[in-house]
C-alpha positions in Angstrom: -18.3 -2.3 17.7 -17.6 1.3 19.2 -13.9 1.3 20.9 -12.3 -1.9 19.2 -9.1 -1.7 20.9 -5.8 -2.0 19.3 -2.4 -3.2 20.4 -0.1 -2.7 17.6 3.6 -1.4 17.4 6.7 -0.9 15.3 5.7 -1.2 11.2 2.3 -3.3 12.4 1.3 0.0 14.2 2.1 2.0 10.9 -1.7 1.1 9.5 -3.1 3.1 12.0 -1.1 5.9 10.6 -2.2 5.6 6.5 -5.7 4.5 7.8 -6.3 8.1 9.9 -4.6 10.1 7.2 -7.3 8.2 4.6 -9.9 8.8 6.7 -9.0 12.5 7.7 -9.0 13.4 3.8 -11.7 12.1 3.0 -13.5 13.9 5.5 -12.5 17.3 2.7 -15.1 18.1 1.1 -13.3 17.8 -2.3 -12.0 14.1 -1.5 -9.6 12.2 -3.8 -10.4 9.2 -2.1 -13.4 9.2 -0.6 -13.0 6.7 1.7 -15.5 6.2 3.7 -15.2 2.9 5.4 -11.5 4.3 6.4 -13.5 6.9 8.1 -16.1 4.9 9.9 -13.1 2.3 11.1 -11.0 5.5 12.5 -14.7 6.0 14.5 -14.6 2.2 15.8 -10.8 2.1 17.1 -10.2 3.0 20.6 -7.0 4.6 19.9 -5.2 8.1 20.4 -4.6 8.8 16.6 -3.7 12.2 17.7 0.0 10.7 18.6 1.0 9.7 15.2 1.3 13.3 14.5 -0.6 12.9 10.8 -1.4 16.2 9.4 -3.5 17.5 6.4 -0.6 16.9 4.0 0.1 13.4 4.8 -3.3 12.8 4.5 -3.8 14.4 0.9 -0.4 12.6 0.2 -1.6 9.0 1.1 -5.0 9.8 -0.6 -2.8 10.5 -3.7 -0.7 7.3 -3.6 -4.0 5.1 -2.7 -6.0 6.4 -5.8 -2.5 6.2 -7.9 -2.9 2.5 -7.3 -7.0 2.2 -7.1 -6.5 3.4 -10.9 -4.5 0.6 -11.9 -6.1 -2.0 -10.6 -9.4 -1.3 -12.0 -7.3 -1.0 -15.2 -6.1 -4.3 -14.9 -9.2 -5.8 -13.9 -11.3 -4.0 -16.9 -9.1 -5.6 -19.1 -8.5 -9.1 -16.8 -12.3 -9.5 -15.8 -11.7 -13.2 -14.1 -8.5 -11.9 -12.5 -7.6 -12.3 -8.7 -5.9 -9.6 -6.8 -3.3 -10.5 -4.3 -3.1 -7.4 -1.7 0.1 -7.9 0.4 0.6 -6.0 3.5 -3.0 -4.8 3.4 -3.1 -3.1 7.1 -6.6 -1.6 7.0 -6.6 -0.2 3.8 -9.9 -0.7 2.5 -9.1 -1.0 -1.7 -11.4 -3.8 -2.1 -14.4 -1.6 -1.1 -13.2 1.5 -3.0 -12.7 -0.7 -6.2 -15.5 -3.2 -5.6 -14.2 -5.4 -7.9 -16.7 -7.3 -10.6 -17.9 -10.6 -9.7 -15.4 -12.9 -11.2 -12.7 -11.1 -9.4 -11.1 -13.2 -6.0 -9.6 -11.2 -3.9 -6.5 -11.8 -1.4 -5.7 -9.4 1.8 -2.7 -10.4 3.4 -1.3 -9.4 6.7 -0.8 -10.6 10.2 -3.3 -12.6 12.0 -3.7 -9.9 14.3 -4.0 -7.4 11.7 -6.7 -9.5 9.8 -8.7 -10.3 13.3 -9.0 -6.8 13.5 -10.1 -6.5 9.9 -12.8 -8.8 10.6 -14.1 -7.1 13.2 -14.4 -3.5 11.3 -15.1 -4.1 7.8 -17.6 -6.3 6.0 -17.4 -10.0 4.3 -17.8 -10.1 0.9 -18.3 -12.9 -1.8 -15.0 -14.1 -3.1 -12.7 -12.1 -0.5 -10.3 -13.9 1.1 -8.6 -12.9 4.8 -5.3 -14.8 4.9 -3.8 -14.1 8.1 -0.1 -15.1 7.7 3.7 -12.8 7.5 3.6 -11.9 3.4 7.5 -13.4 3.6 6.0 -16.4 4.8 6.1 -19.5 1.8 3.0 -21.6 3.2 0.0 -19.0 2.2 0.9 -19.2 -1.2 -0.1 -22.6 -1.5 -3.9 -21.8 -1.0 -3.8 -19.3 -4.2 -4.7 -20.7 -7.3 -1.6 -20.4 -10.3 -3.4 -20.4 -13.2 -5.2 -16.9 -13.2 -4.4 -13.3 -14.4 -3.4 -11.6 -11.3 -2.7 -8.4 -10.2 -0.4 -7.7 -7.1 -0.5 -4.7 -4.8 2.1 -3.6 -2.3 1.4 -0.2 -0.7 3.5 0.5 2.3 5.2 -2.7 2.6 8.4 -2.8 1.1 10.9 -0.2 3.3 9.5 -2.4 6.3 10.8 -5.6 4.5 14.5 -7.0 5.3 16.3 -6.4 2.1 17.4 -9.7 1.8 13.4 -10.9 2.0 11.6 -8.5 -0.3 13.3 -9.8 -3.3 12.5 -13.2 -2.6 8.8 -12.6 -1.6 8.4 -11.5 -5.2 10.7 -14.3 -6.6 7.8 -16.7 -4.8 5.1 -14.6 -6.8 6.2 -14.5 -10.1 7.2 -18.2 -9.6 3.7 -19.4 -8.3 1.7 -16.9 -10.8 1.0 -17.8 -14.3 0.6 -14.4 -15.5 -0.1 -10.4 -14.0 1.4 -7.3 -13.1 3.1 -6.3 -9.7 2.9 -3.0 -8.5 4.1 -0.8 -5.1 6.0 2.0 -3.6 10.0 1.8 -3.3 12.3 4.4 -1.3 15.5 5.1 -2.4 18.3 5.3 0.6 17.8 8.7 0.8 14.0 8.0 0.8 14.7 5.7 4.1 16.7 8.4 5.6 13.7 10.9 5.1 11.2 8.1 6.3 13.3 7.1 9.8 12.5 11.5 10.6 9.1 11.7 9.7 7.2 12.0 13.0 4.1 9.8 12.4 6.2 6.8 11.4 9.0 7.7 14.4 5.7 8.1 16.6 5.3 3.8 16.4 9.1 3.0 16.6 9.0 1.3 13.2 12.3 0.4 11.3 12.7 0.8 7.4 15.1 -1.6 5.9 14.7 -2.0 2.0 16.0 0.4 -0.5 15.7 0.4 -4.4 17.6 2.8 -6.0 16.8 1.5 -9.8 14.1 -0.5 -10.4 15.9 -2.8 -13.2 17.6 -4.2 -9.9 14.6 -6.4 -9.4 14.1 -7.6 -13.0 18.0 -9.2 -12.9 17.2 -10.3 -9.7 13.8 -12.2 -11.3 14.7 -13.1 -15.1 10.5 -13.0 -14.8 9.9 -9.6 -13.4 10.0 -6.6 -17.1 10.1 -3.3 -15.7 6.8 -1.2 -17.1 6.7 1.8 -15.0 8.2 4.4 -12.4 4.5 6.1 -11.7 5.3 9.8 -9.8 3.8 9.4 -6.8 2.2 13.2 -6.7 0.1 15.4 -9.2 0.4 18.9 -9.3 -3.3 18.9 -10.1 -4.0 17.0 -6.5 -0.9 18.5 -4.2 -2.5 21.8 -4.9 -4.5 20.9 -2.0 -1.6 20.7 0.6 0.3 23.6 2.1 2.9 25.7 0.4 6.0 23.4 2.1 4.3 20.7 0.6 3.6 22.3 -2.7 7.1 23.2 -3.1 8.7 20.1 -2.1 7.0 18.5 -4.7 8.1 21.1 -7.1 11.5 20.4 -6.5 10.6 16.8 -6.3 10.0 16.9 -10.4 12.6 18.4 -11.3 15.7 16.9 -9.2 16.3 13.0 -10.0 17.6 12.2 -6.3 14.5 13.3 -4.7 12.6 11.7 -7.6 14.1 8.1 -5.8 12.6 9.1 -2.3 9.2 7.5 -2.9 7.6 6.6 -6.3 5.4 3.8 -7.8 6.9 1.0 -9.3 4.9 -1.1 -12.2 6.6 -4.6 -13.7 4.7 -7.3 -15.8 5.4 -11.0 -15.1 
């Protein structure tokens, strides 16, 4: 398995970015995430990770957003034990094996056939997990998920990639298909994009970000089934303690000034 080569670019290449900064903190020995299999697939990868330019704070950053998210879903699934989970965009993020969701849990990873090769090549099979190797904006996968379970949908890193015109219908499709669940993910405002287009790791792979939401009522008149629950900060004071002082204060300013609020937050509807 050692030096599983990769060939990835633009927003593809983008999961080698949040997988490294996973894995480098949960190398600290006070871990948020403690992400182990994120670690051991980062050891696998025949890749120069060292060009993506992520440092300690991006790390500690993506840790934060990861376990923002690993939170809700176990909510939801405490409270939705025979619920499925449909994980869109999954790169190589390894939620299912953080969670390790109860037995009458199916779960969904979706992503690109070349993304999910590769995931089958790193990372164990599992009862009830299901690899669907398919575009998340393409219609057909949908068919092969059942309609009439709770379900809980997760989109972490997916959305500024999306063309603006496709993200809203992608989750049209869902809420459409899905009797019942919650649908949850980052959004960027513009200004969030503009930040995101300078940061070296994701200008390291070329990608493009397309898909801005400056209020997250958009969405719900754009899907009469969407209801707006939550805007979810994105940081802690209690974990960005951890980064350096830039960082520290950046997120300082980031509570207390609505614009920069918008540049990356968690976004929570029901359906």
């Amino acid at each position: 398995m050692a030096g599983e080569k990769v060939d990835l670019t633009g927003a593809k290449e983008t999961m080698l970015m949040t997988l490294y900064g996973k894995a480098l903190e949960s190398r600290l020995p006070d871990s948020l995430l403690g992400d182990h299999f994120a670690d051991e697939a980062v050891r696998k990868i025949a890749y120069d990770f060292a060009r993506l330019k992520v440092d300690d704070n991006l790390g500690v950053g993506l840790a934060i957003r990861a376990k923002t998210l690993d939170l809700r879903v176990e909510d939801f699934l405490a409270r939705n034990p025979d619920a499925m989970v449909l994980h869109l965009g999954c790169g190589l993020d390894t939620r299912i094996f953080r969670i390790d969701p109860p037995p009458g849990v199916d779960w969904f990873d979706v992503d690109y056939p070349e993304v999910i090769e590769l995931r089958r090549k790193l990372y164990p099979s599992r009862d009830r997990y299901h690899l669907v190797a398919s575009s998340v904006t393409e219609p057909a996968w949908l068919a092969d998920v059942p309609r009439n379970r709770p379900t809980v949908v997760v989109a972490e890193g997916l959305t500024p990639y999306l063309p603006a015109d496709q993200g809203p219908r992608l989750f049209a499709r869902l809420v459409s298909h899905l009797a019942s669940g919650e649908l949850m993910f980052d959004a960027y405002s513009g200004f969030g994009l503009k930040l995101l287009r300078l940061n070296p790791s994701v200008k390291a792979t070329g990608a493009e970000v397309h898909w801005a939401i400056e209020d997250p009522h958009e969405l719900e008149r754009a899907i009469p089934k969407l209801l707006f629950v939550e805007e979810i900060p994105a940081y802690k004071p209690e974990h960005a303690i951890r980064m350096r002082w830039s960082a520290r204060l950046f997120i300082r300013l980031w509570r207390h000034i609505p614009a920069l609020r918008k540049v990356g937050r968690l976004l929570r509807y029901r359906f």
